[in-house]
N, CA, C and O atoms as CSV, one atom per row, in Angstrom:
chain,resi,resn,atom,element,x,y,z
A,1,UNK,N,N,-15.992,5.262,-1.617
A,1,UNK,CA,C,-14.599,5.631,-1.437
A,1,UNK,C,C,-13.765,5.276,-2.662
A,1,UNK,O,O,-14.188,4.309,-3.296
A,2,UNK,N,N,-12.610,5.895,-3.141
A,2,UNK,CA,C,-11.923,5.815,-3.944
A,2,UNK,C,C,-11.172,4.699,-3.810
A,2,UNK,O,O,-11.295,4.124,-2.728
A,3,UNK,N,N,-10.228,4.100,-4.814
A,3,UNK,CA,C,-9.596,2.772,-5.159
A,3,UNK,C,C,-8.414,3.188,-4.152
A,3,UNK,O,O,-7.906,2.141,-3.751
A,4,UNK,N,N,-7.643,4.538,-3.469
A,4,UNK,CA,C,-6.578,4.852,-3.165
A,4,UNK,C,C,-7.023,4.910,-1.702
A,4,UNK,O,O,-6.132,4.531,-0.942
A,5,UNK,N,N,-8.241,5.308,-1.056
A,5,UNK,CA,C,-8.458,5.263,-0.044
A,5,UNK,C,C,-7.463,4.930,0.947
A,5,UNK,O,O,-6.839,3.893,0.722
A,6,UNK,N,N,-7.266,5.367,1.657
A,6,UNK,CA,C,-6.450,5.042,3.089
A,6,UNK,C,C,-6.822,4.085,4.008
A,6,UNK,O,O,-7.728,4.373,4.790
A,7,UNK,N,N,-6.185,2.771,4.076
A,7,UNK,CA,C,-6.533,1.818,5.131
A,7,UNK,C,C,-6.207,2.184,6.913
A,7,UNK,O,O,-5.160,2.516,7.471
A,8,UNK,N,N,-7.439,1.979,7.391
A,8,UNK,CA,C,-7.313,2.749,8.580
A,8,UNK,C,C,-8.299,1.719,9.872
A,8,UNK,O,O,-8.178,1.825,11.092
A,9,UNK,N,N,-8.922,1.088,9.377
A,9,UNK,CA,C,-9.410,-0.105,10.387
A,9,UNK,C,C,-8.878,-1.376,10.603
A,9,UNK,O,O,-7.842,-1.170,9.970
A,10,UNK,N,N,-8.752,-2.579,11.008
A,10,UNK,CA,C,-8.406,-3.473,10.910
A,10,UNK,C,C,-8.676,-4.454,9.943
A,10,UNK,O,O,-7.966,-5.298,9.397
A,11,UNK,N,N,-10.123,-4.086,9.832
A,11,UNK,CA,C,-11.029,-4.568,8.637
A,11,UNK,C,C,-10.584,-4.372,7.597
A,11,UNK,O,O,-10.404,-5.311,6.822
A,12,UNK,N,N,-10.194,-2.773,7.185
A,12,UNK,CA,C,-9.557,-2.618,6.075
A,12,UNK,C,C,-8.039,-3.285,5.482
A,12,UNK,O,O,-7.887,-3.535,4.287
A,13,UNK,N,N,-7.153,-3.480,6.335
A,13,UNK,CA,C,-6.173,-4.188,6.455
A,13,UNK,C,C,-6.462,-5.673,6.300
A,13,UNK,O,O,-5.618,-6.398,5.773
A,14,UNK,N,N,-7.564,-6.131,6.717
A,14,UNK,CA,C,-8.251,-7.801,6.053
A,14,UNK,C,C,-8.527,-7.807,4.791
A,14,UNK,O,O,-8.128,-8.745,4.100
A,15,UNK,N,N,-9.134,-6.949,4.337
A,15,UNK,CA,C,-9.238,-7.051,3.175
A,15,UNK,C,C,-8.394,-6.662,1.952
A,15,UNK,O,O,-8.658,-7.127,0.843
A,16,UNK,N,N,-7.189,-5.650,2.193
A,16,UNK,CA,C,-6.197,-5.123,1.502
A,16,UNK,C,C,-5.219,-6.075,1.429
A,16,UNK,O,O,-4.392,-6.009,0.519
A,17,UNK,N,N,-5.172,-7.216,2.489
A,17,UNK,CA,C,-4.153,-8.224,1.728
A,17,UNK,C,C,-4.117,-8.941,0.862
A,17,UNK,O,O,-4.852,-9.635,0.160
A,18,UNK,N,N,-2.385,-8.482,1.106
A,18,UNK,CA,C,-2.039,-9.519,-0.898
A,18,UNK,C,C,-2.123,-8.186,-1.880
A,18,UNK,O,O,-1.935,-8.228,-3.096
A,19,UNK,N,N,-2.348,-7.341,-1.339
A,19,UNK,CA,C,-2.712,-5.898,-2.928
A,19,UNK,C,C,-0.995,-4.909,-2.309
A,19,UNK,O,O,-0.296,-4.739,-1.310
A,20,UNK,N,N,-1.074,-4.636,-3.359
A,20,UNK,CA,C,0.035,-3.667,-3.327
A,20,UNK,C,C,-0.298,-2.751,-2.659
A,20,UNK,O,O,-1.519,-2.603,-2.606
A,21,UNK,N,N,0.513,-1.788,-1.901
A,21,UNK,CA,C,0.636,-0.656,-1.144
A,21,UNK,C,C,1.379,-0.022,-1.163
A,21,UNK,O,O,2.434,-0.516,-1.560
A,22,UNK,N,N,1.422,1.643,-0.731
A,22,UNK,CA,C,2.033,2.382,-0.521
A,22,UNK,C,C,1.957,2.662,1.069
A,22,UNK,O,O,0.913,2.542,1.711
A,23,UNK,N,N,3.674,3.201,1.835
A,23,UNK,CA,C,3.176,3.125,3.334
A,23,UNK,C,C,4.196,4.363,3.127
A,23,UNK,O,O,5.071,4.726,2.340
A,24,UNK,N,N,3.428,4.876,4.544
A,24,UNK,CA,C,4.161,6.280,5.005
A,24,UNK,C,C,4.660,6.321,6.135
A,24,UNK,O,O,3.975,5.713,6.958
A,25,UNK,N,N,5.732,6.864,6.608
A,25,UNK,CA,C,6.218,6.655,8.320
A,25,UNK,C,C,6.079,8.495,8.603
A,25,UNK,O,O,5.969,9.357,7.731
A,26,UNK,N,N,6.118,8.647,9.786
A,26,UNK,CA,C,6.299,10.090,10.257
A,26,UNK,C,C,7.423,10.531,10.177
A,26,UNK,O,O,7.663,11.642,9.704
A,27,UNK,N,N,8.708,9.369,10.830
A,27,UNK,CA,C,10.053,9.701,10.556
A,27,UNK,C,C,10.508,8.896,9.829
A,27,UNK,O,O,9.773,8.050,9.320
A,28,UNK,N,N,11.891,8.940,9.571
A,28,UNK,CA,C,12.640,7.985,8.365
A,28,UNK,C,C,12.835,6.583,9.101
A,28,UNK,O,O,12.890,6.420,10.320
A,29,UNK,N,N,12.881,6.107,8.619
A,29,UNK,CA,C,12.940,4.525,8.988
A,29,UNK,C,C,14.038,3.741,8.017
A,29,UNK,O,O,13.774,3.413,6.861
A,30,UNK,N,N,15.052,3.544,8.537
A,30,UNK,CA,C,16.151,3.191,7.930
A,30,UNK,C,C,16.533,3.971,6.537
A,30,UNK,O,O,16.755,3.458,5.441
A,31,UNK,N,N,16.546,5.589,6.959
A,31,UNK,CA,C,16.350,6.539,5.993
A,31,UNK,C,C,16.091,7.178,4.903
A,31,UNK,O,O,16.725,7.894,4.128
A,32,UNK,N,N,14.211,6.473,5.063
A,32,UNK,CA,C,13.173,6.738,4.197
A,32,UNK,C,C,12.418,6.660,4.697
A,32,UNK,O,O,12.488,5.906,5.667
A,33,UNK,N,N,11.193,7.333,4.439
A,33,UNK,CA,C,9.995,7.675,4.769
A,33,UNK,C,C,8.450,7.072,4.162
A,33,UNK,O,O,7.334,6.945,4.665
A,34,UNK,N,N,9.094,6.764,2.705
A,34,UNK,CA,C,7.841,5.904,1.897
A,34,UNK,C,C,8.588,4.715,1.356
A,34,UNK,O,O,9.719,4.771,0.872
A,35,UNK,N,N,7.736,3.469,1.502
A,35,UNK,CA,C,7.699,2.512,0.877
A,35,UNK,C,C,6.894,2.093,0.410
A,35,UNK,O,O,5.885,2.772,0.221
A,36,UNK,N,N,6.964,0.890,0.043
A,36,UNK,CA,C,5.936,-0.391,-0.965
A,36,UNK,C,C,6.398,-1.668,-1.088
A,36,UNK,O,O,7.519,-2.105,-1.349
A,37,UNK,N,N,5.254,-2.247,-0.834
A,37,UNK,CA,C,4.923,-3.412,-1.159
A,37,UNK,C,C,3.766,-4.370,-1.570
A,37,UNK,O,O,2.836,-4.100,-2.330
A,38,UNK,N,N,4.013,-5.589,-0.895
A,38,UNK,CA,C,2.200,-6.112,-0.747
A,38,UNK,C,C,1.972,-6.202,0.570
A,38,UNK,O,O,2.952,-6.163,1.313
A,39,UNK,N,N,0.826,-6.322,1.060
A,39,UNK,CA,C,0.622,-6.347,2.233
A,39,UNK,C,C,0.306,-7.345,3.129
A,39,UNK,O,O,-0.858,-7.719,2.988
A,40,UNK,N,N,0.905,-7.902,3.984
A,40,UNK,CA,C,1.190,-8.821,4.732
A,40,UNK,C,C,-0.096,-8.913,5.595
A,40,UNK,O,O,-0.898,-9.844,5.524
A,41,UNK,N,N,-0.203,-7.815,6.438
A,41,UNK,CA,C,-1.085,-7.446,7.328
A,41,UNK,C,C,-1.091,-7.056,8.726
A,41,UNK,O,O,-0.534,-7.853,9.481
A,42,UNK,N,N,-1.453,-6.303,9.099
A,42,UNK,CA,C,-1.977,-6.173,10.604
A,42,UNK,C,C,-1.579,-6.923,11.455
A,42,UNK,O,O,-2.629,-7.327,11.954
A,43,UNK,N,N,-0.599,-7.497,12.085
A,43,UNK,CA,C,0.230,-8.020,13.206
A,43,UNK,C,C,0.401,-7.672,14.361
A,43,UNK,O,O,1.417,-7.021,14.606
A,44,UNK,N,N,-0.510,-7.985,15.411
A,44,UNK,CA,C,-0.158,-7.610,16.932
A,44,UNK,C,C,0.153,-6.204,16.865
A,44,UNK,O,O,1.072,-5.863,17.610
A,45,UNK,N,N,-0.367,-5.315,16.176
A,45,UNK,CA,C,0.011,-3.818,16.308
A,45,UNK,C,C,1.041,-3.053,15.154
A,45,UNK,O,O,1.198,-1.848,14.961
A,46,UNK,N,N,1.523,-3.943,14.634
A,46,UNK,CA,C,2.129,-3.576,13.367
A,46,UNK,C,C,1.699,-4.132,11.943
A,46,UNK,O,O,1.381,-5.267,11.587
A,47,UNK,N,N,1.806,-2.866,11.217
A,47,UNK,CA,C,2.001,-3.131,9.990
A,47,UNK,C,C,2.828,-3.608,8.928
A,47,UNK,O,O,3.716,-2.840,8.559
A,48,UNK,N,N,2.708,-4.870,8.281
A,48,UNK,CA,C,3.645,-5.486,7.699
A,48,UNK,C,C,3.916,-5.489,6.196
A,48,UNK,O,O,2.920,-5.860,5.576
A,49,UNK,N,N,4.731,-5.253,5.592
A,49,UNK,CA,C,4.686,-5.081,4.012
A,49,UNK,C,C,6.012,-6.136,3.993
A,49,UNK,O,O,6.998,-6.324,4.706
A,50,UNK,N,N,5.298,-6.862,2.425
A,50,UNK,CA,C,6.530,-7.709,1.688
A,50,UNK,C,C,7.294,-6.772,0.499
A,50,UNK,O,O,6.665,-6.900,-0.551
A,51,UNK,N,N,8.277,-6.008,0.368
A,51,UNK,CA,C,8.995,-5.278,-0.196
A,51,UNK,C,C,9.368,-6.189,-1.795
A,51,UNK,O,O,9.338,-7.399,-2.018
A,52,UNK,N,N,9.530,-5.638,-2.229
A,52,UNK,CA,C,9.887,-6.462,-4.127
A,52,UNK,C,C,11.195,-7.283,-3.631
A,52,UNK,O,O,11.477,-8.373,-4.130
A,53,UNK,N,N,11.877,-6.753,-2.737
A,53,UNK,CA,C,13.222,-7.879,-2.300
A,53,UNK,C,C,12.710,-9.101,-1.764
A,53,UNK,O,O,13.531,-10.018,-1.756
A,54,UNK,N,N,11.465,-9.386,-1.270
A,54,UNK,CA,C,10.941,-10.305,-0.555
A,54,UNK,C,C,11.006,-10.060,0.852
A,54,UNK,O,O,10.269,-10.752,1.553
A,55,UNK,N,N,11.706,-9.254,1.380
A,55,UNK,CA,C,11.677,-8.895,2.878
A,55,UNK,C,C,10.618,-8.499,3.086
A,55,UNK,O,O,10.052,-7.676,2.367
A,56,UNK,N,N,10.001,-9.155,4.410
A,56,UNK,CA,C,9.331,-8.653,5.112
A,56,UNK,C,C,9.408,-7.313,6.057
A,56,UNK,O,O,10.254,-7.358,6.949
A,57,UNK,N,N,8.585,-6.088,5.947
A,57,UNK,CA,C,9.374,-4.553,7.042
A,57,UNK,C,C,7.796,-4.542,7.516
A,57,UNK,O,O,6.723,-4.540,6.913
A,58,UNK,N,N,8.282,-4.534,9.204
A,58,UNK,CA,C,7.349,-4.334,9.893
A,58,UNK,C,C,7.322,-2.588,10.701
A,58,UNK,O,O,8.275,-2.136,11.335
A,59,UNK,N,N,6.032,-1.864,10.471
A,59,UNK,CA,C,5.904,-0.897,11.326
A,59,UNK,C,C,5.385,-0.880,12.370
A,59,UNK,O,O,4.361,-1.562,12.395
A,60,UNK,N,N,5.616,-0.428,13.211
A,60,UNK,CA,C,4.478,-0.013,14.499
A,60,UNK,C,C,3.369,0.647,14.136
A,60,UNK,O,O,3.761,1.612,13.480
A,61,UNK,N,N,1.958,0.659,14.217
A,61,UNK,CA,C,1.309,1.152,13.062
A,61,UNK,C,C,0.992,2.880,14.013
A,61,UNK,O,O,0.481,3.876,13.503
A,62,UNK,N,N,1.508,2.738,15.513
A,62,UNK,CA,C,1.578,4.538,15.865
A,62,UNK,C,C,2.556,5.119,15.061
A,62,UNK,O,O,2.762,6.329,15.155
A,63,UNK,N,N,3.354,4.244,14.077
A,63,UNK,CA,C,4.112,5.333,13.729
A,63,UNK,C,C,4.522,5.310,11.744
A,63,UNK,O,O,5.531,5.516,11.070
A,64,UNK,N,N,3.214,4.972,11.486
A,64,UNK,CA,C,2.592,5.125,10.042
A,64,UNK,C,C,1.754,6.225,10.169
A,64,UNK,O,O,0.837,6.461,10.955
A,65,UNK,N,N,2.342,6.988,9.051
A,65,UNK,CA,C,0.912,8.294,8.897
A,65,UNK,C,C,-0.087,7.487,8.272
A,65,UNK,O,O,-1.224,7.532,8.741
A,66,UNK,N,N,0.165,6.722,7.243
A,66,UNK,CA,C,-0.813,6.265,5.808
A,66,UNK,C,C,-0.068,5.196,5.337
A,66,UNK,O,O,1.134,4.990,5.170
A,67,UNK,N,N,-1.138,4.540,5.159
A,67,UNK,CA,C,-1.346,3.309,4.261
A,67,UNK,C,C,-2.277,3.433,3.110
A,67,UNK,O,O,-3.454,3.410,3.469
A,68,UNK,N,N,-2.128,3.534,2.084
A,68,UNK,CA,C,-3.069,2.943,1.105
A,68,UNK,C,C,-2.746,2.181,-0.555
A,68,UNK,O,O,-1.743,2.282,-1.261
A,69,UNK,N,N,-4.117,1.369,-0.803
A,69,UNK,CA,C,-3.617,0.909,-1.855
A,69,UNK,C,C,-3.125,1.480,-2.977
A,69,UNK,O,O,-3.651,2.483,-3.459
A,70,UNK,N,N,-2.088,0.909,-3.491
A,70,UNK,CA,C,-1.167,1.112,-4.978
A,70,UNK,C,C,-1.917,1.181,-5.918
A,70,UNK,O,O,-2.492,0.152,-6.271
A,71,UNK,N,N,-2.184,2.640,-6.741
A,71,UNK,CA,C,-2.998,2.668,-8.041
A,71,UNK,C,C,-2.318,2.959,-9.171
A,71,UNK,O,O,-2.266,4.147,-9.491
A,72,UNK,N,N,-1.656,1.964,-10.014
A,72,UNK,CA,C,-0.782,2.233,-11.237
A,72,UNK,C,C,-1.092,1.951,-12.489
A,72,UNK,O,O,-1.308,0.859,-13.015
A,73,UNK,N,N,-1.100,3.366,-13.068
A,73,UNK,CA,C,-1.377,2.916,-14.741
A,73,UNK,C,C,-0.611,3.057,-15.673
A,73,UNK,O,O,0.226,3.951,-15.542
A,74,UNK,N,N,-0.602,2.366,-16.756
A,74,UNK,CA,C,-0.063,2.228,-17.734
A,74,UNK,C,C,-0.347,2.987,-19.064
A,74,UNK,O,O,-1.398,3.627,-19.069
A,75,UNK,N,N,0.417,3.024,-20.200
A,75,UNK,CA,C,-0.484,3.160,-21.339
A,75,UNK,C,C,-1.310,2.942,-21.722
A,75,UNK,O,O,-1.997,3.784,-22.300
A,76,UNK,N,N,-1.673,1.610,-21.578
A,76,UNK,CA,C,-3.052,0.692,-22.409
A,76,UNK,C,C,-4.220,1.220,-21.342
A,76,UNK,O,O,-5.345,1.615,-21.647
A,77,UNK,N,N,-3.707,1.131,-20.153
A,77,UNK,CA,C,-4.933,1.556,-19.111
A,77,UNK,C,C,-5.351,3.046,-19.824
A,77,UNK,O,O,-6.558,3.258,-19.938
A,78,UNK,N,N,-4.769,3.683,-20.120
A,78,UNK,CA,C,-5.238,5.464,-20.681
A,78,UNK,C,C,-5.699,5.356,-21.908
A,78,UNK,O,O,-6.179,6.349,-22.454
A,79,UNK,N,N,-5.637,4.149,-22.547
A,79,UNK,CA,C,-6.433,4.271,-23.896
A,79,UNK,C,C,-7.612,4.293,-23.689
A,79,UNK,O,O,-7.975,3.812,-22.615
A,80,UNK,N,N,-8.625,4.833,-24.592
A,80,UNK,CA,C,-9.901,4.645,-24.857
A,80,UNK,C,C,-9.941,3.446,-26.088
A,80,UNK,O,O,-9.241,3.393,-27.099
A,81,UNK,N,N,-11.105,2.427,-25.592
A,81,UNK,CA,C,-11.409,1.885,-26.081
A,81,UNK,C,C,-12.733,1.874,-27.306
A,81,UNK,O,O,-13.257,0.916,-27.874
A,82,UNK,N,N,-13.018,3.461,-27.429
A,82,UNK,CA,C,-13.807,3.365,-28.770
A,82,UNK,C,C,-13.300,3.411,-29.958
A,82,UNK,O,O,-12.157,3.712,-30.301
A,83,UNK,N,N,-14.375,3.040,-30.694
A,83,UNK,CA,C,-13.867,2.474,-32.104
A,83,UNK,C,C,-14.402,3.586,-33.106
A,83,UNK,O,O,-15.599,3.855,-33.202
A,84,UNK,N,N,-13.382,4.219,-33.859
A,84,UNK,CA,C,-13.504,5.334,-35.078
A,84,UNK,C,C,-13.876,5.132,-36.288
A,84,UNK,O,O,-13.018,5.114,-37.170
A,85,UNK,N,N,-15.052,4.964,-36.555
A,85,UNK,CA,C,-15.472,4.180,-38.300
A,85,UNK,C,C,-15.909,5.382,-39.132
A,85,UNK,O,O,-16.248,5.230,-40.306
């Protein structure tokens, strides 16, 4: 499976904490639909993300389309590292 994969077991949610995420709702949720954070975890039925404000936002996880981990690159990440002699 890919690094972006969609967390979708509980298991997967054990192991995705602490990593950045992207989350999706079906409807707007305090009128938005995608967020991010890190991931808290799997709570009695909800999904929990720590937001860059430090707040904690909990979903109901019936009402997340998607979860998956945050894949961000940079410049240096797109370089190639061979050497031209």
């Amino acid at each position: 499976p890919g690094a972006d994969r969609p967390l979708k077991s509980a298991r997967d949610f054990e192991r995705a904490e602490g990593m950045a995420v992207e989350l999706k709702t079906y409807r707007p949720v305090h009128g938005a639909k995608q967020f991010s954070g890190e991931l808290v975890g799997l709570r009695d039925g909800m999904v929990v993300i720590k937001a860059a404000t430090g707040e904690e936002l909990s979903f109901p996880k019936k009402d997340v389309a998607i979860v998956r981990p945050s894949v961000d690159f940079d410049e240096l990440d797109l370089q190639d590292d061979v050497d031209v002699e």
